[in-house]
Structures are given as C-alpha cells and as structure tokens.
C-alpha positions in Angstrom: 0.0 0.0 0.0 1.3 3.8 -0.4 1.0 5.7 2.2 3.1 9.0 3.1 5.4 8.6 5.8 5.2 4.7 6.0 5.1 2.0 3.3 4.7 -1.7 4.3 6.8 -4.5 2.6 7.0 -8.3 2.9 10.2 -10.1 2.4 10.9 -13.2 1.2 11.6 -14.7 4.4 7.4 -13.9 4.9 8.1 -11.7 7.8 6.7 -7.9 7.1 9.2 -5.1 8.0 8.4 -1.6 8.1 10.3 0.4 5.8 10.2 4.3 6.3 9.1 6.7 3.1 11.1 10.0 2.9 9.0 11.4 0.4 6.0 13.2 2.3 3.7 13.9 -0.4 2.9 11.5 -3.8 2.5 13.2 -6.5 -1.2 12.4 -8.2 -1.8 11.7 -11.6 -4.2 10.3 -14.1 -3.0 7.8 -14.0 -2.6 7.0 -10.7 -5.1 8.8 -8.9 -7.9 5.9 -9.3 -5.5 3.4 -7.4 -4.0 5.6 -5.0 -7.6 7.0 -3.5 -9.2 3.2 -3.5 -5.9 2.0 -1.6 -5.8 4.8 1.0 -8.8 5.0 3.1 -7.7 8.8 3.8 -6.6 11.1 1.4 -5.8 15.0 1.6 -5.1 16.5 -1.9 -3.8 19.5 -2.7 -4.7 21.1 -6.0 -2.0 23.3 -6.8 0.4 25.3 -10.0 3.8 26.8 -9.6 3.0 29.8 -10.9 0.2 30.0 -8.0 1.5 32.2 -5.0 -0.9 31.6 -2.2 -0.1 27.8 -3.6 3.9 28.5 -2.9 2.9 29.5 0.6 0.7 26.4 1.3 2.9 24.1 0.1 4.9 24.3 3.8 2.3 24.1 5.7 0.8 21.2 3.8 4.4 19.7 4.2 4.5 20.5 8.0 0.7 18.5 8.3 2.0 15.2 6.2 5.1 15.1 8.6 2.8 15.5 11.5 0.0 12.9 10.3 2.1 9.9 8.7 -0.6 7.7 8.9 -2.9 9.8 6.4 -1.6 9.8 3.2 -1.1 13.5 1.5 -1.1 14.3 -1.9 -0.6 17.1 -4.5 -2.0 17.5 -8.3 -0.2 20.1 -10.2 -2.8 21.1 -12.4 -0.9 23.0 -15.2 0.5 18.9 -15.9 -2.6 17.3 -14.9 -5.4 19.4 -16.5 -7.7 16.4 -16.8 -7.8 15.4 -13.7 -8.5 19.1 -12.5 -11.2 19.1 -14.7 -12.7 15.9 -13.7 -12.8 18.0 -10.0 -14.1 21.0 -11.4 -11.2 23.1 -9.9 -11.3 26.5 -10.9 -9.3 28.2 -8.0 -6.0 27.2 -6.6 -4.9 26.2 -4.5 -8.1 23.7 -3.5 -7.9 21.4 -0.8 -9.7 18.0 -1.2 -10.1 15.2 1.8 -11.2 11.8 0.4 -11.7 9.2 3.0 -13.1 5.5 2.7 -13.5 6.8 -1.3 -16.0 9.8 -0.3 -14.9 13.3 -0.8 -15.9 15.2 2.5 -14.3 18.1 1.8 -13.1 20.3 -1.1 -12.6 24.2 -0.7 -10.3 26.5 -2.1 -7.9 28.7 -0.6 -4.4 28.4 1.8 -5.1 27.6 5.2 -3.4 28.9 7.9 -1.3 25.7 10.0 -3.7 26.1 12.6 -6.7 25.8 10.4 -5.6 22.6 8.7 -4.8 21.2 11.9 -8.1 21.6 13.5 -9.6 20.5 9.8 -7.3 17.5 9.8 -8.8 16.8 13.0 -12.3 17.0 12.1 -12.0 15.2 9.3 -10.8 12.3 11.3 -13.8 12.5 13.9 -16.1 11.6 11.2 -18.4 8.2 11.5 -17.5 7.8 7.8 -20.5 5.2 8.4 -23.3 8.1 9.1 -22.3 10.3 6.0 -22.3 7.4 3.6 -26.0 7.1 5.3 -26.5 10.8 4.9 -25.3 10.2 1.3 -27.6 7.2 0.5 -30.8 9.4 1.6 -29.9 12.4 -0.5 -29.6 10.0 -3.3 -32.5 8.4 -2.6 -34.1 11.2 -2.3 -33.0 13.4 -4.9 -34.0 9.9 -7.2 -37.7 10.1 -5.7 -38.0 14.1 -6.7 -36.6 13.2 -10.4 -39.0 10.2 -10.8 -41.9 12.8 -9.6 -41.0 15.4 -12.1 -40.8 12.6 -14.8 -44.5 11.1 -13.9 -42.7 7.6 -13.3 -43.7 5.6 -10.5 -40.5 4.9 -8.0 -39.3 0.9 -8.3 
C-alpha cells in the first residue's frame, strides 16, 4: 500500500518489516489517482500550479501536516501537468484542498489555510463516522431519485 510517511513490505523470508518513506507527499496523476484513493482510506489532496503564489505559501504548511499525520496519506496534483484530472474536479481556484476518506470526498474548498486551520480540519476530518455520511449520502440520493421520478410522472421501483 502507499501511504506518506510509512510504506509496508513483505520479504521473502514472509516476515513484514516496516520500511520508512522520505517522500511526504505522492504526486497524483491520471493515471494514478484511481489506485491511489481506492488504496488509502484517507486522502488529503492539494490542487495546486507553480506559478500560484498563495499555492507556494501552502505548500509548507501542507508539508509541516503530512510530517505531523504519517498515517494519512497527502497528496498534490499540479494542475498545469494534470489538467484532466483538474477538470474531472471542477477546480477552478488554486490552491483547493480535497479530503477523500473511505473513497468519499468530504471536503473540497479552495484557498491556503493557515497551519492552525488545517490542523483543526485534519482533526475533524478524522472524527467523522465515515458510516453516518455514507447514510446521509444514501438518503440524498435516494431522495434526490424520488423528486426526479416525480418530475418525470414515473412511478418509484
């Protein structure tokens, strides 16, 4: 499994040793990003550009929170290499932070947060009974399906 900070591998003697990651952050791609978010069952992303000042600042504070949290895995999409994907998100302000857990996006806001801030949201985030949203999320839908088989004049199945 990837995750930042730690990475688990087995060795041929079948004894697992823990083998420590330097890299904080993985960079997310296309190609990647599928696999990465179904593997780690909590994900902060950071949608960022080099060109993107407030992004510049963010990126230590972002770096300071992976180094603090190696359990969570955190992530960055530069979006001037990986337009596609930041399309697929609908990101239209930078930098946008994104926290997918259990393969739910709870939270996506633009804007650099103060260390602070991110702390507290990191914190939050992890409080959550991932098992009440996805109920919260089943009703909407279910709900939302109800209202558009109203509008339509077909009966619910």
């Amino acid at each position: 499994m990837l995750r930042a900070g730690r990475s688990f591998t087995e060795n041929k003697q079948s004894s697992t040793q823990e083998v420590w990651n330097t890299v904080a952050t993985v960079e997310l791609t296309k190609e990647n990003f599928d696999r990465t978010v179904s593997e780690n069952s909590f994900v902060l992303i950071d949608f960022w550009a080099g060109w993107c000042r407030p992004c510049l600042q963010f990126a230590p504070v972002y770096e300071k929170a992976s180094e603090a949290n190696p359990d969570l895995l955190f992530a960055k999409v530069d979006t001037e290499a990986q337009q596609e994907l930041a399309g697929a998100f609908q990101i239209s302000s930078i930098p946008t932070l994104m926290i997918v857990r259990d393969q739910v996006a709870i939270f996506s806001q633009p804007g650099a947060l103060p260390e602070a801030a991110l702390t507290d949201l990191i914190a939050q985030a992890r409080a959550l009974d991932m098992d009440e949203v996805r109920t919260k999320i089943a009703a909407e839908k279910s709900g939302a399906d109800g209202a558009a088989a109203e509008e339509s004049g077909t009966p619910e199945a």
